[in-house]
Structures are given as structure tokens and as C-alpha cells.
C-alpha positions as CSV (number, residue, x, y, z in Angstrom):
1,X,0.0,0.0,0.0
2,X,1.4,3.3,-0.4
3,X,-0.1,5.8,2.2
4,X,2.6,6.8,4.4
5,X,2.1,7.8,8.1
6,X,4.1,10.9,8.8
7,X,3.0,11.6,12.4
8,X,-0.3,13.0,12.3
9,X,-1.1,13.1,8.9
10,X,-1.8,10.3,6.0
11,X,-0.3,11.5,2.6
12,X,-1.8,10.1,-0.3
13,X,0.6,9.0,-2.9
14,X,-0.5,9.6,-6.6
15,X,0.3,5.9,-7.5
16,X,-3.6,5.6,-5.9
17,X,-5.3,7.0,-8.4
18,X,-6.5,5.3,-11.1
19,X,-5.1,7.3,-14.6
20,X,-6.8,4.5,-16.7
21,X,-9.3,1.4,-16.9
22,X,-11.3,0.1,-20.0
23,X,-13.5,-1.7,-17.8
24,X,-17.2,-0.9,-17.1
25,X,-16.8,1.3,-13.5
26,X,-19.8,-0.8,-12.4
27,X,-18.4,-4.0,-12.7
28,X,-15.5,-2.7,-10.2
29,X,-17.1,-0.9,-7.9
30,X,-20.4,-1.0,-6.1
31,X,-22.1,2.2,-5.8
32,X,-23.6,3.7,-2.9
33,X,-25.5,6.7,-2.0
34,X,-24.5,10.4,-3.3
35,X,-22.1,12.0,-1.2
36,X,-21.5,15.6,-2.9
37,X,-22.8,17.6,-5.9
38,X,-21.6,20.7,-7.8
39,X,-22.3,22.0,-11.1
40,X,-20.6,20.1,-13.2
41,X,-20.1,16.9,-11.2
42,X,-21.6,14.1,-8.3
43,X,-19.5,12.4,-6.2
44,X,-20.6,8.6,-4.7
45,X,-19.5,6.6,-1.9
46,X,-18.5,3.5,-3.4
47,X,-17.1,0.0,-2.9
48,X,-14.4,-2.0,-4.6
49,X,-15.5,-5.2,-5.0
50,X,-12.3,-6.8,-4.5
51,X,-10.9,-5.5,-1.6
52,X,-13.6,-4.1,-0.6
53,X,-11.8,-0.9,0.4
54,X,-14.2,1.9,0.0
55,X,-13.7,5.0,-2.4
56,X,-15.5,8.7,-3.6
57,X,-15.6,8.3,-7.1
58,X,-16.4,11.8,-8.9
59,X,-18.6,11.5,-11.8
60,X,-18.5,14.0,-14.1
61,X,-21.3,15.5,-16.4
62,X,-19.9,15.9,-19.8
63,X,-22.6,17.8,-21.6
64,X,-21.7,20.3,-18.3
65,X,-18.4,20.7,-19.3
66,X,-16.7,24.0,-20.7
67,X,-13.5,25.2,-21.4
68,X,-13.2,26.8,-17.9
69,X,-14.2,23.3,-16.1
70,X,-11.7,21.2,-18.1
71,X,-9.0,23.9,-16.3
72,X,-10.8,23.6,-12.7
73,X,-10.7,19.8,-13.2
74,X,-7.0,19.8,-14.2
75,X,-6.3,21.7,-11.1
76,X,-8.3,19.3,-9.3
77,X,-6.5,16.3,-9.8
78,X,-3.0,18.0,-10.0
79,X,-4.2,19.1,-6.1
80,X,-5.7,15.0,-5.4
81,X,-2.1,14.1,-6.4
82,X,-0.3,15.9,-4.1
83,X,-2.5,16.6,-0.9
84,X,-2.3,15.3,2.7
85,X,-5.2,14.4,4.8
86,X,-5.0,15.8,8.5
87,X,-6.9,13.2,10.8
């Protein structure tokens, strides 16, 4: 696994995300209630059926999606790569 406890804080590593899958998301993961909305995007609780280690997948509305949103989601992820949780 590659979270690293650094005293108080868990760091996650960017080697956790997932850049890439062909598979169908729902043959993966079992979905779970809605845990956030914005306006271009929902975000669900979710379960991986494997490990069973459970996730927030982001699901994003494409006919939402502008120039400007592409940019904010870029950011996004570029921020998800390289933040640390405080417990």
C-alpha cells in the first residue's frame, strides 16, 4: 500500500489513483448513496469489489463541461495528487 504515516497526517501517494481502466466502472465498484454535488459533477460513496476498500468516485457531467471546467478539473487532480489528509 502506499499511504505513508508521517505523524499525524496520511499522505496520499499519486500511485492511488487510477489514470486509466477500459472496464465498465460498475463491474469494479459498487455504488452507494451520493455524497456531494456541484455543477458540473456528483461524487458517490462506493465499494471496490475486490478488496472491498471503500472510495469517492467523482462522476462527471460531460454535456456540463466548458473550457473553464476542463482547467478547474485539471487543477483538481493536480491538487488530489499531491494533498495530505490531516486526521
Amino acid at each position: 500500500m502506499s499511504i505513508k504515516l508521517v505523524s499525524s497526517k496520511v499522505e496520499i501517494m499519486p500511485s492511488q489513483f487510477v489514470i486509466e481502466n477500459n472496464e465498465n466502472i460498475h463491474d469494479i465498484y459498487s455504488f452507494k448513496n451520493e455524497i456531494g454535488a456541484g455543477s458540473f459533477a456528483v461524487v458517490y460513496k462506493a465499494i471496490h469489489k475486490v478488496t472491498q476498500k471503500v472510495r469517492a468516485i467523482k462522476r462527471i457531467m460531460k454535456d456540463r463541461r466548458t473550457k473553464g471546467v476542463e482547467k478547474t478539473l485539471l487543477q483538481e487532480i493536480a491538487i488530489l495528487k499531491s494533498i495530505v489528509i490531516f486526521q
